[in-house]
N, CA, C and O atoms as CSV, one atom per row, in Angstrom:
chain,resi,resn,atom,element,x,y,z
A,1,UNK,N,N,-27.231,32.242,-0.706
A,1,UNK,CA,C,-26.458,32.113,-1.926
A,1,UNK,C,C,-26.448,30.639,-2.319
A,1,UNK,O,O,-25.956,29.810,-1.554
A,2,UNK,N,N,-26.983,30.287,-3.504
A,2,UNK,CA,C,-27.474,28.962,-4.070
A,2,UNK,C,C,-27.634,27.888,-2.942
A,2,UNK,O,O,-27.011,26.828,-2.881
A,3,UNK,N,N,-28.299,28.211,-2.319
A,3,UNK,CA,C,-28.715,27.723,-0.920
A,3,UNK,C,C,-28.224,27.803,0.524
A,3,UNK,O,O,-28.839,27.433,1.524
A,4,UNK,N,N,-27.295,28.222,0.472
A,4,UNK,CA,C,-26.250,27.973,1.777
A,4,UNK,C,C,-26.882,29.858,2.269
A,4,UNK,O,O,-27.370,30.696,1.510
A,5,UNK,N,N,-26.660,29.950,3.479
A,5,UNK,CA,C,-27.007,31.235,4.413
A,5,UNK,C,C,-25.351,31.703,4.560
A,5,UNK,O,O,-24.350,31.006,4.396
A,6,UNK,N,N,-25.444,32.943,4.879
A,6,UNK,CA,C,-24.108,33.172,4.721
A,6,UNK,C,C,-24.675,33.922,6.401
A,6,UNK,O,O,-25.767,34.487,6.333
A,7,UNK,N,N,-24.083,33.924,7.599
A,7,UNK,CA,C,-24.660,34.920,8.241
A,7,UNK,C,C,-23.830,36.034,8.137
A,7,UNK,O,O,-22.667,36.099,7.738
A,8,UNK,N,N,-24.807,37.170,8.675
A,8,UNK,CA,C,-24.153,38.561,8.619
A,8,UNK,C,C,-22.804,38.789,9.211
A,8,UNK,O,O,-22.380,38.010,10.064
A,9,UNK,N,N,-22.101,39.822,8.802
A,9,UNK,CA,C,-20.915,39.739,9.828
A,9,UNK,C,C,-19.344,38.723,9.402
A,9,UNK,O,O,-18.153,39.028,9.476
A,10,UNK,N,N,-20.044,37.444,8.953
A,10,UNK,CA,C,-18.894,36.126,8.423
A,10,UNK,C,C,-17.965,36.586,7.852
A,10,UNK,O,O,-18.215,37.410,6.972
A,11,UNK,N,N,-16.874,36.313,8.069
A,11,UNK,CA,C,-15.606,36.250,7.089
A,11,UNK,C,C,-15.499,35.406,5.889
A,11,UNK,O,O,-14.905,34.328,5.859
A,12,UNK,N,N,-16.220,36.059,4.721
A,12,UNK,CA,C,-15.939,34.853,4.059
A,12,UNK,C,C,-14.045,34.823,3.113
A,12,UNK,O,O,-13.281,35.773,3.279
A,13,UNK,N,N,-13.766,33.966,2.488
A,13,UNK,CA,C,-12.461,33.934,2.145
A,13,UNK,C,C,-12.395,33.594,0.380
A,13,UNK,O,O,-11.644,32.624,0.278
A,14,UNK,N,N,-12.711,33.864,-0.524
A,14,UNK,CA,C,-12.705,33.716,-1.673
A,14,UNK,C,C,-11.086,32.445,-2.268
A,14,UNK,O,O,-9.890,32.734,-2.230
A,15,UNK,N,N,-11.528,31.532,-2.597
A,15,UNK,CA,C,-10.740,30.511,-3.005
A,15,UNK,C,C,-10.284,30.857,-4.625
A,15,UNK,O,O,-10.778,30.273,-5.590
A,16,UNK,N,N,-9.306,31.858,-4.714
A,16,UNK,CA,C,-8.923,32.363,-6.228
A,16,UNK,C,C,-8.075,31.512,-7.132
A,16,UNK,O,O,-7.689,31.745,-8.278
A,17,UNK,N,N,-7.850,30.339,-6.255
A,17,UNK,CA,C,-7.187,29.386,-7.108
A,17,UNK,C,C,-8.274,28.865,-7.713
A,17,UNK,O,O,-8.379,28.937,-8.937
A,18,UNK,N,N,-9.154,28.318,-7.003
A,18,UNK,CA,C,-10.631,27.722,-7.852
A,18,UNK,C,C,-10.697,28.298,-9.469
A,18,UNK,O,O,-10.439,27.713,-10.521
A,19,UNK,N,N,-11.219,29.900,-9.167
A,19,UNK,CA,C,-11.696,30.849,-9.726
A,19,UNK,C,C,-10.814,31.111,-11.193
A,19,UNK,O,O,-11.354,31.282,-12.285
A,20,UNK,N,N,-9.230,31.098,-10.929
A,20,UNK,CA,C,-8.423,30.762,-12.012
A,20,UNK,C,C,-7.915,29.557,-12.814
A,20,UNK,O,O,-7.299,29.533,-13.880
A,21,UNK,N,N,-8.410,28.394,-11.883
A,21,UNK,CA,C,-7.974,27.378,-12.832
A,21,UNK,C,C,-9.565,26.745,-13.200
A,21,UNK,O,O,-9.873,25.556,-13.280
A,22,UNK,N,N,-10.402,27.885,-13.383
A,22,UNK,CA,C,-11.974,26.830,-13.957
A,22,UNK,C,C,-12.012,26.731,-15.211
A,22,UNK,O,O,-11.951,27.837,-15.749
A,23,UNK,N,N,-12.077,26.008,-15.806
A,23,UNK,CA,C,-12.304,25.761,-17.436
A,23,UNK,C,C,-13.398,26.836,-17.937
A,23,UNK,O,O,-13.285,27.442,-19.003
A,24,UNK,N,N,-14.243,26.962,-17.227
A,24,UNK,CA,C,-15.477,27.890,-17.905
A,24,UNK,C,C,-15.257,29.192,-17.767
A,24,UNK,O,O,-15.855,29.918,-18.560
A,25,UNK,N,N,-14.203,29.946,-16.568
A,25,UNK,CA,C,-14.136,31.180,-17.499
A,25,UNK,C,C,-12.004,31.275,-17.879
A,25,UNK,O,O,-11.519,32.389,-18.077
A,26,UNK,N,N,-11.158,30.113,-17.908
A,26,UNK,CA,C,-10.361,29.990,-18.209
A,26,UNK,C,C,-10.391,28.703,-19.303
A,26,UNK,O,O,-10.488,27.568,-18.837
A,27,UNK,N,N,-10.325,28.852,-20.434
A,27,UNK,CA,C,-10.337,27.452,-20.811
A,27,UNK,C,C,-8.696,26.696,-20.983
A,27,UNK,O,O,-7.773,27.480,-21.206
A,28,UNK,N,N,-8.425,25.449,-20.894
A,28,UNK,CA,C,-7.239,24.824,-20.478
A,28,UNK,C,C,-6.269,25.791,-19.643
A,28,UNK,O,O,-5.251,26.372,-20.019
A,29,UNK,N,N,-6.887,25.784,-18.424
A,29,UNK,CA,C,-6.294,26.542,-17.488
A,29,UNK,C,C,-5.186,26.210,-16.699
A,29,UNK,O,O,-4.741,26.952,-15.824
A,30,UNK,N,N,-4.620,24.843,-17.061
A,30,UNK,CA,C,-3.449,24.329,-16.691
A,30,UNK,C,C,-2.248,24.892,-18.019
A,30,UNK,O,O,-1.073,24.780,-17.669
A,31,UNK,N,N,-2.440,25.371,-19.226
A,31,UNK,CA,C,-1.210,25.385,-20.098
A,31,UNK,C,C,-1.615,27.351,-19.917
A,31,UNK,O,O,-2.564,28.129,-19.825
A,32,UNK,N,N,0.179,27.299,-19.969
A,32,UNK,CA,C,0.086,28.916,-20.275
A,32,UNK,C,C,0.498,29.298,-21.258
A,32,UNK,O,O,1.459,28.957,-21.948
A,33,UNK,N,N,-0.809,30.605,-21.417
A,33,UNK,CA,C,-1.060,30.972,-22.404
A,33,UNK,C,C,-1.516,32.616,-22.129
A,33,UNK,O,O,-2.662,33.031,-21.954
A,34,UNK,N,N,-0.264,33.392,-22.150
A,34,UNK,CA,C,-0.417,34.675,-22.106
A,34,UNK,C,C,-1.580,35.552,-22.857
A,34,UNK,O,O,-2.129,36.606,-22.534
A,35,UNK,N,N,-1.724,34.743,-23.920
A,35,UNK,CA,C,-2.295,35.559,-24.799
A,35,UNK,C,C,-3.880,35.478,-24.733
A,35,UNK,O,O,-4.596,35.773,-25.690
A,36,UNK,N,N,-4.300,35.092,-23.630
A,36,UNK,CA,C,-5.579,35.201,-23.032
A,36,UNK,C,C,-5.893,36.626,-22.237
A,36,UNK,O,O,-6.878,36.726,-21.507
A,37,UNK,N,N,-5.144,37.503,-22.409
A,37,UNK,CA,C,-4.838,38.976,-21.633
A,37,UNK,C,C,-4.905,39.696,-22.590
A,37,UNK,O,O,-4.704,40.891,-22.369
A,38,UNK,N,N,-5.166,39.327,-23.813
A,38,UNK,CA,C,-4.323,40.353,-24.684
A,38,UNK,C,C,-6.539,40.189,-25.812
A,38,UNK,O,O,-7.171,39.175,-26.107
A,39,UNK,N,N,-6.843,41.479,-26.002
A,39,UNK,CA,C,-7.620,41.601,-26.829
A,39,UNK,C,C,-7.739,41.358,-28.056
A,39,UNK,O,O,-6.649,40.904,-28.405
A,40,UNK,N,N,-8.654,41.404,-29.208
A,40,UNK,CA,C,-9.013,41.032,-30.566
A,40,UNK,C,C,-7.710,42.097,-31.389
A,40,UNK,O,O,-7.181,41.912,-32.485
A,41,UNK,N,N,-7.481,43.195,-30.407
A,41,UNK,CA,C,-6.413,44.246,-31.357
A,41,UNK,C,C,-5.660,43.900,-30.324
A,41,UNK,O,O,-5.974,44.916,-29.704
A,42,UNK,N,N,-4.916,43.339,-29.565
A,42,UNK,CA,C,-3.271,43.488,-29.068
A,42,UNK,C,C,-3.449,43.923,-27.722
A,42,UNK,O,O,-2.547,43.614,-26.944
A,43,UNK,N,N,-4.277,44.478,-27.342
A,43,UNK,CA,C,-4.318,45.391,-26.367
A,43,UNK,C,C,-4.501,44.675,-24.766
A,43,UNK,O,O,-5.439,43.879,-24.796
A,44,UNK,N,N,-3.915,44.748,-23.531
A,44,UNK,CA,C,-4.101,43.975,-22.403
A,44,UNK,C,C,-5.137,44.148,-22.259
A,44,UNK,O,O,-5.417,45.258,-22.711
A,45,UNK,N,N,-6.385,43.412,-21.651
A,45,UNK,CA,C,-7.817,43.294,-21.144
A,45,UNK,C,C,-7.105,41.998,-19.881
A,45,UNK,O,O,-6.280,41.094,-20.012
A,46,UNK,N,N,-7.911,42.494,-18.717
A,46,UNK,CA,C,-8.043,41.465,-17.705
A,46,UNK,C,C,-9.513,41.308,-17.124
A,46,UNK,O,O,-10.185,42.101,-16.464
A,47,UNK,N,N,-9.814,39.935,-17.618
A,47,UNK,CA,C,-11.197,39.486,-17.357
A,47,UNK,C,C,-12.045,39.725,-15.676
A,47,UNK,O,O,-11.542,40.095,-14.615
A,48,UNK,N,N,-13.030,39.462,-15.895
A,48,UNK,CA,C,-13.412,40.224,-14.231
A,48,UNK,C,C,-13.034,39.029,-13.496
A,48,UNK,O,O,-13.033,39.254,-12.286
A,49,UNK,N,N,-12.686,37.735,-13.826
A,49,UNK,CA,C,-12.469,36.468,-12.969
A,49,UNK,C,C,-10.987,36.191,-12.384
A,49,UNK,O,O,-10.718,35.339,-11.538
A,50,UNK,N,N,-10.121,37.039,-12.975
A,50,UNK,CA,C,-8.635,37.409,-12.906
A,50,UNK,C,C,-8.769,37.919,-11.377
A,50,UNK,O,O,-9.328,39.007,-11.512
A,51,UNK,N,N,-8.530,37.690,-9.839
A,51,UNK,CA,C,-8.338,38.649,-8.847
A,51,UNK,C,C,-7.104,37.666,-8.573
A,51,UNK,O,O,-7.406,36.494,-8.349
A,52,UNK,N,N,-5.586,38.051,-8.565
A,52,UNK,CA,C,-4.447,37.917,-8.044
A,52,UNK,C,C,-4.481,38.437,-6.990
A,52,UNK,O,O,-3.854,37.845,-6.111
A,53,UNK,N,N,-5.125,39.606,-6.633
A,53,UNK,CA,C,-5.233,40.384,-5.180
A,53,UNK,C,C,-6.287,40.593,-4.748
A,53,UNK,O,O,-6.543,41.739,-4.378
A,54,UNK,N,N,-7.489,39.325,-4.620
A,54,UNK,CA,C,-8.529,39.441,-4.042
A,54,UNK,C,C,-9.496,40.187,-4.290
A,54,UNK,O,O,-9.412,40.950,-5.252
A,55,UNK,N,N,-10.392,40.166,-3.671
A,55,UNK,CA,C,-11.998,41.099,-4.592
A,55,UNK,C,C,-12.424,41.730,-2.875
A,55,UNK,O,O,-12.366,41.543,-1.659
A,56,UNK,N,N,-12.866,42.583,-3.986
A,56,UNK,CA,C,-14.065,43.381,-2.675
A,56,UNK,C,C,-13.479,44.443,-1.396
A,56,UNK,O,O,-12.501,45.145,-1.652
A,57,UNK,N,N,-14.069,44.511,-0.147
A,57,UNK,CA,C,-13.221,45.368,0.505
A,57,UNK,C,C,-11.959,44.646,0.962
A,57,UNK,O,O,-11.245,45.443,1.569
A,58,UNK,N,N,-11.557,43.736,0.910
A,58,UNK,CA,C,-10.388,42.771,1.302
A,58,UNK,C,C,-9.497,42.830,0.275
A,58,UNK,O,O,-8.401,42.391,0.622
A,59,UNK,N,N,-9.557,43.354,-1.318
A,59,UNK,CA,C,-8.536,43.821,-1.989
A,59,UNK,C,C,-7.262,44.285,-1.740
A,59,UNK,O,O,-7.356,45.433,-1.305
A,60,UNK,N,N,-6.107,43.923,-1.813
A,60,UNK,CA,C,-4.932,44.222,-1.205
A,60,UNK,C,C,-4.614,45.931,-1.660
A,60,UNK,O,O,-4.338,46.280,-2.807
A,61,UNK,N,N,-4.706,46.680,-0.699
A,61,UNK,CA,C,-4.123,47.622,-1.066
A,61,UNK,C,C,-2.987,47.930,-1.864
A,61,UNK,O,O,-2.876,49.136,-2.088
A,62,UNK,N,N,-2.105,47.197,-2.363
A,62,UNK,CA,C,-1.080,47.841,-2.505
A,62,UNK,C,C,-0.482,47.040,-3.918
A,62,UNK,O,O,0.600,47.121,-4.498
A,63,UNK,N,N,-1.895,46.118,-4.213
A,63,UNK,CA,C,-1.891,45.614,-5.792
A,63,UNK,C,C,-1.067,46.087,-6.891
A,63,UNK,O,O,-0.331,45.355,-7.552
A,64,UNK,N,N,-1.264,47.730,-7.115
A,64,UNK,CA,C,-0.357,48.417,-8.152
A,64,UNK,C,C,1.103,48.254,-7.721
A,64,UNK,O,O,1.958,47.640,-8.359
A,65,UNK,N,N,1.239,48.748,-6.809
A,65,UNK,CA,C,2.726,49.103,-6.032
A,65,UNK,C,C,3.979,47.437,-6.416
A,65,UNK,O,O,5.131,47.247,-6.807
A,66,UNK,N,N,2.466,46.403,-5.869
A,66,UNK,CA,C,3.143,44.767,-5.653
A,66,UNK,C,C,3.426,44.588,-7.352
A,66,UNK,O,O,4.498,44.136,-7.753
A,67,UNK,N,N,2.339,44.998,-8.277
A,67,UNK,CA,C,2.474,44.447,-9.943
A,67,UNK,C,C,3.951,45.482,-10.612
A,67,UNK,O,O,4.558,45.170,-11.636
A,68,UNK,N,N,4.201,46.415,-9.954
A,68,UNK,CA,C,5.169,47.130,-10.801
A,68,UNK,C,C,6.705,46.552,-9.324
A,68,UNK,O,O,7.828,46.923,-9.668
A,69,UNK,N,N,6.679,46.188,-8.677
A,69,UNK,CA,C,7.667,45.589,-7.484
A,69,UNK,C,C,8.159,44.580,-8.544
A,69,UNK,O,O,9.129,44.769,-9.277
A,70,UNK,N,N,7.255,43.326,-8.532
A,70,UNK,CA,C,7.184,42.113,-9.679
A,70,UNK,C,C,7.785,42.122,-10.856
A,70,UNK,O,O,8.330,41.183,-11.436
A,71,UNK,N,N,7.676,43.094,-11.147
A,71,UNK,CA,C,8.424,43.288,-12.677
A,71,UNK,C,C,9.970,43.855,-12.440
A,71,UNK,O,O,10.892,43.324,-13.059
A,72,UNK,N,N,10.156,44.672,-11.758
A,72,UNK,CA,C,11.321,44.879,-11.421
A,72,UNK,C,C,12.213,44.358,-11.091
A,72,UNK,O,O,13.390,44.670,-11.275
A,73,UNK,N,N,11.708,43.337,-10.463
A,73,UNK,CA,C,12.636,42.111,-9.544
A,73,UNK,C,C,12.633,41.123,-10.528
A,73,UNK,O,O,13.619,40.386,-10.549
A,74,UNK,N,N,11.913,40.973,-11.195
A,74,UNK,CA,C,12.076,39.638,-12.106
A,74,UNK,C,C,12.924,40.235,-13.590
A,74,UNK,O,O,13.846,39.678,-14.185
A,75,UNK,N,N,12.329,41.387,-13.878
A,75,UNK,CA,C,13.412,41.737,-15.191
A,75,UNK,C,C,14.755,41.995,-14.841
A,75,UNK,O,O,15.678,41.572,-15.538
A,76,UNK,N,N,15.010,42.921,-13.404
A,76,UNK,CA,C,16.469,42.964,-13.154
A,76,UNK,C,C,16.951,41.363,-12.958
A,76,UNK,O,O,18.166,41.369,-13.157
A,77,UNK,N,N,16.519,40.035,-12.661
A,77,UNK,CA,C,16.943,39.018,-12.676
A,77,UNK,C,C,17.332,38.242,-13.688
A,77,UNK,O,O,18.402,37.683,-13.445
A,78,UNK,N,N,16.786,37.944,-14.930
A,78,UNK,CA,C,16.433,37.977,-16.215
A,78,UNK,C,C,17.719,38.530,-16.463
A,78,UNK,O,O,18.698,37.823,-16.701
A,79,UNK,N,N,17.748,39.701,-16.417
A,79,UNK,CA,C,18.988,40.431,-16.894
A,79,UNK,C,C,20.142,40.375,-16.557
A,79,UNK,O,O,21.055,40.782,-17.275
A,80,UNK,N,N,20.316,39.841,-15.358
A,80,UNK,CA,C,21.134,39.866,-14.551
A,80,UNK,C,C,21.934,37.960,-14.908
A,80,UNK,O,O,23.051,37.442,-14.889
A,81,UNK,N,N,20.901,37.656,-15.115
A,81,UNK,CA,C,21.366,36.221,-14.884
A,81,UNK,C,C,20.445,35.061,-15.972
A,81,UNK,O,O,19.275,35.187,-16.336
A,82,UNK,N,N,21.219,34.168,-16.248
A,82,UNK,CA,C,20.302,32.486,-17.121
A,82,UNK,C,C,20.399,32.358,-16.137
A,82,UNK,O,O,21.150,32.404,-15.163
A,83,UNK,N,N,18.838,32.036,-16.731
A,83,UNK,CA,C,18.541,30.851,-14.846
A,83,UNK,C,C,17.259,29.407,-16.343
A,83,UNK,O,O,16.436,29.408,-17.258
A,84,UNK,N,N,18.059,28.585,-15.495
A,84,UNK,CA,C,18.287,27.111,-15.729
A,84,UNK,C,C,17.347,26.220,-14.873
A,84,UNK,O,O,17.294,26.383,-13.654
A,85,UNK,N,N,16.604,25.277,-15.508
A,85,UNK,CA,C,15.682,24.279,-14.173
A,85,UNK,C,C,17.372,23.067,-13.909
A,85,UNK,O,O,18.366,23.166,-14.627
A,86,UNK,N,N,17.276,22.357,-13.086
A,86,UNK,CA,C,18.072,21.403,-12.795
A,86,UNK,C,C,17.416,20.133,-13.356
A,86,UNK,O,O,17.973,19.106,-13.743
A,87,UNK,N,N,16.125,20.429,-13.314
A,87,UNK,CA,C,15.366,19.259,-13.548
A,87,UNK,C,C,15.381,18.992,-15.379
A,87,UNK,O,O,15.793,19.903,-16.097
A,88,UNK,N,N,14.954,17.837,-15.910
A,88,UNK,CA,C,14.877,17.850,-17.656
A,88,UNK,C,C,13.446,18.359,-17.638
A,88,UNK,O,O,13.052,17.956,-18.732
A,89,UNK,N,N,12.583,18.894,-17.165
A,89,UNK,CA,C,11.106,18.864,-17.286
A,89,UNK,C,C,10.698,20.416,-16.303
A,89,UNK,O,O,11.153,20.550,-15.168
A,90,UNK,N,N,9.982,21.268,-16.818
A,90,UNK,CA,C,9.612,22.599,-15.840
A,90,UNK,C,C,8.866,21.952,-15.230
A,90,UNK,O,O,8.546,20.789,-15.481
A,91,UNK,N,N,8.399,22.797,-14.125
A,91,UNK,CA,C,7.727,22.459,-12.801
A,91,UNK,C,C,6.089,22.662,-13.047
A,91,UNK,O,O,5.837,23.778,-13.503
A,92,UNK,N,N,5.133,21.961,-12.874
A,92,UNK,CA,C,4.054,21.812,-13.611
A,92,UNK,C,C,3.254,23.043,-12.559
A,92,UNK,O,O,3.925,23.604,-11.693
A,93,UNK,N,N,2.148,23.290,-12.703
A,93,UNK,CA,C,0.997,24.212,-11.988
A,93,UNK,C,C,0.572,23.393,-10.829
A,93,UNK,O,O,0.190,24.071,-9.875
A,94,UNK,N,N,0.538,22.012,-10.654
A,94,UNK,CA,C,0.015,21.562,-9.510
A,94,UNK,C,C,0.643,22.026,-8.499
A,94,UNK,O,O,1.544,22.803,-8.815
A,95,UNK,N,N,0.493,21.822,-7.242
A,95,UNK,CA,C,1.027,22.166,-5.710
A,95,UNK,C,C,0.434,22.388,-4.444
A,95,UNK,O,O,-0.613,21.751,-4.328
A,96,UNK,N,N,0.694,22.977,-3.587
A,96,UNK,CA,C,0.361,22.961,-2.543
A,96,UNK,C,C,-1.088,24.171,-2.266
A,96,UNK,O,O,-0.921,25.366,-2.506
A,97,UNK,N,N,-2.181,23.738,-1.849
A,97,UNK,CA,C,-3.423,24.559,-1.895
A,97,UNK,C,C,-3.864,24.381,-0.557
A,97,UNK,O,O,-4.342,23.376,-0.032
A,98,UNK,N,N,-3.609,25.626,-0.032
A,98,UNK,CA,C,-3.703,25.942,1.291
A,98,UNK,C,C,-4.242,27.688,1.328
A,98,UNK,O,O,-4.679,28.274,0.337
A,99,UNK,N,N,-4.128,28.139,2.334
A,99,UNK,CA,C,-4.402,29.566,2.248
A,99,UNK,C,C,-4.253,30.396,0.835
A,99,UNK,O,O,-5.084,31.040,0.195
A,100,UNK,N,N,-2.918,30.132,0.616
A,100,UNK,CA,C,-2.083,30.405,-0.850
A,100,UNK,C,C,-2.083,28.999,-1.349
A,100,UNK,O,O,-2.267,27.932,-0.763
A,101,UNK,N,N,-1.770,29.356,-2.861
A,101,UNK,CA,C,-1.415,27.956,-3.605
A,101,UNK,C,C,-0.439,28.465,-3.968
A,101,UNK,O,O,-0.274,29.528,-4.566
A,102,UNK,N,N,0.889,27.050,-3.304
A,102,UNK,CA,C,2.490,27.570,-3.604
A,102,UNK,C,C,2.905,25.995,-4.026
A,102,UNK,O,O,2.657,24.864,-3.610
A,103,UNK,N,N,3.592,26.535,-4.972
A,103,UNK,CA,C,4.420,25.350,-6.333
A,103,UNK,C,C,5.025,24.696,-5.055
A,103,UNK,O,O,5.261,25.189,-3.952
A,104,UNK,N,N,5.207,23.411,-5.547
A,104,UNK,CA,C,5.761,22.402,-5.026
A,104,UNK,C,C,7.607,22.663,-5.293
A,104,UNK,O,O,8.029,23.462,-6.129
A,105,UNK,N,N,8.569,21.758,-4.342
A,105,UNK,CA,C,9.512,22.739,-4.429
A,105,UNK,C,C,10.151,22.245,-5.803
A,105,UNK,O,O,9.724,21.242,-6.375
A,106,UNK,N,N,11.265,23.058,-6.325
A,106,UNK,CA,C,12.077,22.549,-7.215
A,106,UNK,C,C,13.702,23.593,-7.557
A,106,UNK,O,O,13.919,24.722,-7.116
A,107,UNK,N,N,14.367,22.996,-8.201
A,107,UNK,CA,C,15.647,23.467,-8.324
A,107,UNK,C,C,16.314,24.737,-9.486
A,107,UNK,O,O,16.463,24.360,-10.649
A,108,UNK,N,N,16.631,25.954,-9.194
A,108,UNK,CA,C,17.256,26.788,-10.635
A,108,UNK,C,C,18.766,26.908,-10.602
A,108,UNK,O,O,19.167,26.826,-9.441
A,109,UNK,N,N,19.496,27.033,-11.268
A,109,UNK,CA,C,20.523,27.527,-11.914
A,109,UNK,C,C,20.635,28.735,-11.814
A,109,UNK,O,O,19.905,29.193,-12.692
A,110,UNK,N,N,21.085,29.508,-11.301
A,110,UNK,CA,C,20.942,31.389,-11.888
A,110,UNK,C,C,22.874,31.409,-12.128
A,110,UNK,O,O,23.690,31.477,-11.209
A,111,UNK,N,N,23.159,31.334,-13.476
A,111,UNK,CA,C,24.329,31.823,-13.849
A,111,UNK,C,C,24.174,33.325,-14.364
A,111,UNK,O,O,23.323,33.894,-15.049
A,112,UNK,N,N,25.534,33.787,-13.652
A,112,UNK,CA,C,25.760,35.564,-13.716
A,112,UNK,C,C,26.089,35.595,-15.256
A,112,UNK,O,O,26.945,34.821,-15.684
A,113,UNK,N,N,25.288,36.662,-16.294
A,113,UNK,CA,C,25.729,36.981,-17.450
A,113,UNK,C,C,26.998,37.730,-17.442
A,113,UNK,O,O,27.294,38.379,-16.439
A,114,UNK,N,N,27.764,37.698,-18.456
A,114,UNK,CA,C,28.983,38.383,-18.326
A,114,UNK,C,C,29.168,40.029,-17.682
A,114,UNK,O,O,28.816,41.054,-18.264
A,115,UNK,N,N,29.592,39.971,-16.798
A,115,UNK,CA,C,29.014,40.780,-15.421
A,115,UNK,C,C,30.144,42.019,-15.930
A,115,UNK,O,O,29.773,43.088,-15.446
A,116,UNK,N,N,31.298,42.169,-16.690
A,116,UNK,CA,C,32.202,43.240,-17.366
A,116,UNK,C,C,31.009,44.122,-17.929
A,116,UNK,O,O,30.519,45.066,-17.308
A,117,UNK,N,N,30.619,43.710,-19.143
A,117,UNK,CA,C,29.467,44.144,-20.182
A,117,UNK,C,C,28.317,44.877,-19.564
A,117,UNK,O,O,27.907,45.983,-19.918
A,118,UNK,N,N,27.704,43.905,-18.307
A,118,UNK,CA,C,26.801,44.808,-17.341
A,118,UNK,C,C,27.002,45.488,-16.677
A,118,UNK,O,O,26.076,46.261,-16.431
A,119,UNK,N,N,28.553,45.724,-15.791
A,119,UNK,CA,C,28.740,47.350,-15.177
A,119,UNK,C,C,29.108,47.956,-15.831
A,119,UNK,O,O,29.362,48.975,-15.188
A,120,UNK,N,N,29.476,48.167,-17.208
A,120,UNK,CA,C,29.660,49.233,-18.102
A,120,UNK,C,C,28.420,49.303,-18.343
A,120,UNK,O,O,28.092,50.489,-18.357
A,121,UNK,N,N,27.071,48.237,-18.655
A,121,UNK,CA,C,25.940,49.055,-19.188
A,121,UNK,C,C,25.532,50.084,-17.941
A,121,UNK,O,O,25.372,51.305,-17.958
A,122,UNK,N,N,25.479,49.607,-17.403
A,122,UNK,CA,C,24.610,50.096,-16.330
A,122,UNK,C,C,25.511,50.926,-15.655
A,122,UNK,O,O,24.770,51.269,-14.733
A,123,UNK,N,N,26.707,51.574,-15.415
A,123,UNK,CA,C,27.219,52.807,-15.622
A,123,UNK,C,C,27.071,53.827,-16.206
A,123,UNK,O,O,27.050,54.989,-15.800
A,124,UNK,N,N,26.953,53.355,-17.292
A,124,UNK,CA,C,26.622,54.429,-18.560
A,124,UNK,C,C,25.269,54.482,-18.379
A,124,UNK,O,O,25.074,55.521,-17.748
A,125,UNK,N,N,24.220,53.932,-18.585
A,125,UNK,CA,C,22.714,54.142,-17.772
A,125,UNK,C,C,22.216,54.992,-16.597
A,125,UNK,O,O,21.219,55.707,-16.493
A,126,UNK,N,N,23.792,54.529,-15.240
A,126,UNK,CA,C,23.361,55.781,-14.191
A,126,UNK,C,C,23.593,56.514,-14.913
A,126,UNK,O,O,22.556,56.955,-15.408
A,127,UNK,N,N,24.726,57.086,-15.426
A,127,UNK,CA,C,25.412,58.672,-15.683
A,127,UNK,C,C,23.868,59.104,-16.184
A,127,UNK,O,O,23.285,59.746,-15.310
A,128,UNK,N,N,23.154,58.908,-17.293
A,128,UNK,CA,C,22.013,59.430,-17.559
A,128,UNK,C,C,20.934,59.375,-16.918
A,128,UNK,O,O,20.069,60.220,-17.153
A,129,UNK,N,N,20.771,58.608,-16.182
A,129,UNK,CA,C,19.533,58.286,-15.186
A,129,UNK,C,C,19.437,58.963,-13.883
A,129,UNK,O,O,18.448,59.460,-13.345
A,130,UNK,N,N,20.645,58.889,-13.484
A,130,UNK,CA,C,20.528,60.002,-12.246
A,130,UNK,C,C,20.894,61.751,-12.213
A,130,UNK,O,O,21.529,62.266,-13.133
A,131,UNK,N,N,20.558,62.289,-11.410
A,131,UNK,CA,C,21.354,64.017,-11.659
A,131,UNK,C,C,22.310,63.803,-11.094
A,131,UNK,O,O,22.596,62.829,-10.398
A,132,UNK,N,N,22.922,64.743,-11.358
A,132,UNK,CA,C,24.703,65.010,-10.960
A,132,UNK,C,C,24.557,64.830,-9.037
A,132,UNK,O,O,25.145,64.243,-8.128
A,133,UNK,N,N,23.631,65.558,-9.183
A,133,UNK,CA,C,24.037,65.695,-6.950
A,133,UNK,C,C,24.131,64.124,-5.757
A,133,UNK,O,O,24.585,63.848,-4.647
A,134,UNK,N,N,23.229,63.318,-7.101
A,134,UNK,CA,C,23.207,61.718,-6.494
A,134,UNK,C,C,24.180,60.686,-7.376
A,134,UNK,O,O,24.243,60.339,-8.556
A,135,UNK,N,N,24.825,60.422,-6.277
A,135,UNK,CA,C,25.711,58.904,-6.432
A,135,UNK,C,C,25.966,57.590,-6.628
A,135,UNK,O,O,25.996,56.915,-5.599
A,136,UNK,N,N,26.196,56.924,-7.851
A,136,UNK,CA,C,25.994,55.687,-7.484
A,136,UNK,C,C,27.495,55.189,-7.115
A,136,UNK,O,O,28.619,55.649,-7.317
A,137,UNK,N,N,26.918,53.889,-6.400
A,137,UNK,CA,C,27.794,53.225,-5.939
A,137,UNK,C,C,27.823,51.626,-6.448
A,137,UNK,O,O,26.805,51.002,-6.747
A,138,UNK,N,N,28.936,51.185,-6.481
A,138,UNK,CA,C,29.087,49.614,-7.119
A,138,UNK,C,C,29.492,49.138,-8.903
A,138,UNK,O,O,29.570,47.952,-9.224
């Protein structure tokens, strides 16, 4: 492979931070910009250079399961709470590039939204969301 021998058998390890922050198939791959997901009509497309969960037989099993986990946890948070940097400036894309590439550290705020308003929503949400034979609690 462009010169190098790979021998049979090798573990190789795909470097997906590389792969997502390359200008040539991300262009200004340091500013975000959602709307690089999104097609000529609106529609999500994810490019073949996109692997959050690795390529090949080493693909994380459980990719779907982890992308709908993710959303759950972050919208019930969102909802749940303003969350605030401490800092005057967000925390940039650079950081630590190691096995994983993990943000360098920094500080949030998570103030509780008026928490009256949310156990009445979300009361009124179980009553419809669950059947009668299951309970919520809290």
């Amino acid at each position: 492979m462009e010169g190098y021998t790979i021998p049979q058998g090798a573990h190789v390890i795909p470097h997906i931070y590389a792969v997502h922050m390359n200008p040539d198939f991300f262009p200004d791959p340091e500013e975000y910009r959602p709307e690089r997901f999104l097609s000529p009509e609106g529609k999500f497309t994810q490019p073949q250079q996109f692997m959050p969960f690795g390529v090949g037989m080493r693909r994380c099993l459980g990719d779907k399961l982890a992308e709908k986990e993710l959303f759950l946890f972050f919208s019930s948070l969102i909802h749940m709470f303003d969350v605030t940097s401490l800092s005057p400036s967000l925390p940039g894309l650079s950081g630590k590039c190691e096995v994983t590439h993990s943000p360098h550290e920094f500080q949030i705020v998570c103030v509780p939204r008026k928490a009256d308003t949310l156990i009445r929503l979300i009361q009124a949400n179980a009553a419809k969301a669950f059947p009668s034979h299951i309970r919520t609690y809290g």
